[in-house]
N, C-alpha and C positions, 0 to 999 in steps of 0.2 A: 233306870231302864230295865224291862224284863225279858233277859234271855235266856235261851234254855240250848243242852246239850242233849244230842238222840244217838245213843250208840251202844253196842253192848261188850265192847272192847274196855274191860275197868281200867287197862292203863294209860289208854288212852283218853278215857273219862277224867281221872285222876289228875292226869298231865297237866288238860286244858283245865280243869275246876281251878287248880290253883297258879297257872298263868293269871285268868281275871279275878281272882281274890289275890293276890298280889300287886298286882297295876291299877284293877278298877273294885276296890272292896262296898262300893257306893251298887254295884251291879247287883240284883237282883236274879238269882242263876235254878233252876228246875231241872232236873237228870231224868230222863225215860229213856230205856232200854229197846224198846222197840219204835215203828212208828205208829202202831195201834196205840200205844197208849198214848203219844202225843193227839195224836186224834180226838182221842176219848176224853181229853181233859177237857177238851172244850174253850181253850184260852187263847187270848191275842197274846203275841208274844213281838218284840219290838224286834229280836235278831235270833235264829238257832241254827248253830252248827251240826248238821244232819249227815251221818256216816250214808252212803251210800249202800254199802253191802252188810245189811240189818236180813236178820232171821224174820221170817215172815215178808208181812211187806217191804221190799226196798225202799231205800230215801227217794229215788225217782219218783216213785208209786204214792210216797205219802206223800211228797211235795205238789203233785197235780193236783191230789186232793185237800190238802190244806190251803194252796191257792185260790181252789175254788170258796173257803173260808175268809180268808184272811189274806187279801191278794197287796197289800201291800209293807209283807212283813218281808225284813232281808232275809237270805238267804245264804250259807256260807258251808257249800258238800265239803265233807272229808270222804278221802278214798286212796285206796294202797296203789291202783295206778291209775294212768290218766286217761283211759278205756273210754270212762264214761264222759268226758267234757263237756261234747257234741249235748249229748241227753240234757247233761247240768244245765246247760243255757238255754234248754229248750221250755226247762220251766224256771225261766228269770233268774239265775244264779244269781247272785253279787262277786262271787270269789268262790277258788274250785282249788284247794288244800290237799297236798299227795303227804302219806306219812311216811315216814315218819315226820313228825312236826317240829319243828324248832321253836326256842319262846320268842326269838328277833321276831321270828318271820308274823308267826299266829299276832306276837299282839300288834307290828303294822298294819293286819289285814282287819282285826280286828277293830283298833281305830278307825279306820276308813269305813267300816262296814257300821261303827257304832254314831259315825257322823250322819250317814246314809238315814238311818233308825230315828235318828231325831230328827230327819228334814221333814221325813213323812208323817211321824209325829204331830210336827208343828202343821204337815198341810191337813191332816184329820180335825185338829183344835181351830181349824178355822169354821168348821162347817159346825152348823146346829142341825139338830133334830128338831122340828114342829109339826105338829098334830094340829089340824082345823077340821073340825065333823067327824067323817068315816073317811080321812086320809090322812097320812101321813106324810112328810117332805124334808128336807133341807135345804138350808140358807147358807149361804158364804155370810161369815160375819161380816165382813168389808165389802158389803151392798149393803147393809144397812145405815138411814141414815139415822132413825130414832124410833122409839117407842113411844105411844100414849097409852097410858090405863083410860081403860072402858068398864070399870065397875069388876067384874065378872072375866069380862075379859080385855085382850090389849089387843094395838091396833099395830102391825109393821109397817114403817115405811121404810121403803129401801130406794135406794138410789134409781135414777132414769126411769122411773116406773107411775102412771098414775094410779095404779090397781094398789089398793089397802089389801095387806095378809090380816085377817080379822082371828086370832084364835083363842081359846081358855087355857089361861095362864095368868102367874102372877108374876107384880115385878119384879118382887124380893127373889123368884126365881128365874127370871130372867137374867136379873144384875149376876146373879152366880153364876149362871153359864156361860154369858157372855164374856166376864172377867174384865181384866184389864186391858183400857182404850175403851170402855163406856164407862158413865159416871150418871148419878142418878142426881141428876141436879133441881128435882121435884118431886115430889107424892108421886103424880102424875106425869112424869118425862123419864126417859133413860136417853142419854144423846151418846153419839159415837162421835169421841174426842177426835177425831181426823178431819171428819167434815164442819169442824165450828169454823167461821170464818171472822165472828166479830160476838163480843158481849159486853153490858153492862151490869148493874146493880141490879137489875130484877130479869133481863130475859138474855136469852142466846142464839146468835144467829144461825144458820147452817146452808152449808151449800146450796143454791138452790134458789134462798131467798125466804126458807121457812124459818120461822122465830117460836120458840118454845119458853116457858115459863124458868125461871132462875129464884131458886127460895131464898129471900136475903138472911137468912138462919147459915144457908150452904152457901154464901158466896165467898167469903174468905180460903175458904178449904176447898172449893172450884177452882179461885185462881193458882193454889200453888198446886194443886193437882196435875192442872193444864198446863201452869208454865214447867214442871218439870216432865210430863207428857212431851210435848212439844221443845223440849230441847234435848231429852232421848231419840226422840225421832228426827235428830239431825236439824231441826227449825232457830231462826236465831228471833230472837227475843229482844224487842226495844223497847 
């Protein structure tokens, strides 16, 4: 996870650095003083505890503007009283922190606020980026039903739809971004493991009623692929 602290209180700074290098040393952590420089870095950041009463710009002031950035990064004000709350929530606080701090306190809210950080995480990791012509767009991975290569380029099919996404790309780059819950069970096929409904020795069926090619080179390693797919996703196996 990468979170960062914004404040120019060192003992305050201090304090929190080594609360989560204590509890979470896995955490990934970036110190800026003002919120200019948070700004100026230019980074997503998954959670940052932002002082309120910063020289220059205040945390209020760089929170609307980093929102406009990066609108679904948590958010966690520190502030000496609780003056500002009202303001805090008005740009999507998650949690609103009076100091002095205590370590119970910071790394409950912390937790909670680093559960927060990975739900949105995981809902950013669903959506792709794709480019077809002089546009660009995003897919939800799960509307996709599969892919075919087209030479040059490949063909989307997504779920309910009879319109083909046609764009340039490869598959070998495709399989990479989409990750895990597709399997590339052909030269020419990428299938999304949720919507198989039936297969044999050379092809796979999918929702719908569509059948795609099964390389018998990959079918061994399809099936244990899918049957341990399909029983992480809670499915019973007979």
């Amino acid at each position: 996870m990468e979170a960062a602290i914004v404040g120019d209180e060192q003992f305050t700074q201090k304090k929190i650095c080594s609360y989560i290098r204590n509890h979470r040393p896995d955490c990934r952590l970036e110190i800026f003083s003002t919120g200019e420089e948070l700004l100026a870095a230019g980074k997503r950041f998954d959670l940052i505890f932002l002082d309120i009463q910063l020289k220059g710009q205040n945390g209020i002031e760089t929170a609307r503007i980093y929102r406009g950035q990066q609108e679904d990064t948590v958010l966690v004000f520190l502030a000496d009283t609780q003056e500002y709350v009202l303001e805090a929530f008005d740009v999507s606080a998650f949690h609103y922190l009076v100091k002095p701090i205590e370590e119970r306190k910071f790394m409950e809210v912390f937790e909670r606020a680093a559960n927060e950080a990975k739900r949105h995480r995981g809902q950013r990791e669903e959506i792709i980026l794709v480019r077809e012509k002089n546009r660009s767009f995003t897919i939800d991975k799960n509307d996709i039903l599969f892919i075919e290569n087209r030479g040059k380029k490949v063909e989307i099919h997504t779920i309910g739809s009879q319109e083909l996404i046609e764009i340039y790309a490869t598959m070998e780059e495709l399989t990479r971004k989409l990750g895990e819950g597709f399997y590339r069970c052909h030269r020419g096929y990428l299938v999304n493991m949720a919507y198989i409904t039936e297969y044999d020795s050379d092809s796979i069926t999918l929702s719908g009623g569509e059948t795609v090619c099964l390389s018998k080179k990959k079918h061994g390693e399809f099936v244990k692929l899918y049957m341990y797919y399909h029983q992480k996703e809670g499915g019973n196996v007979v």
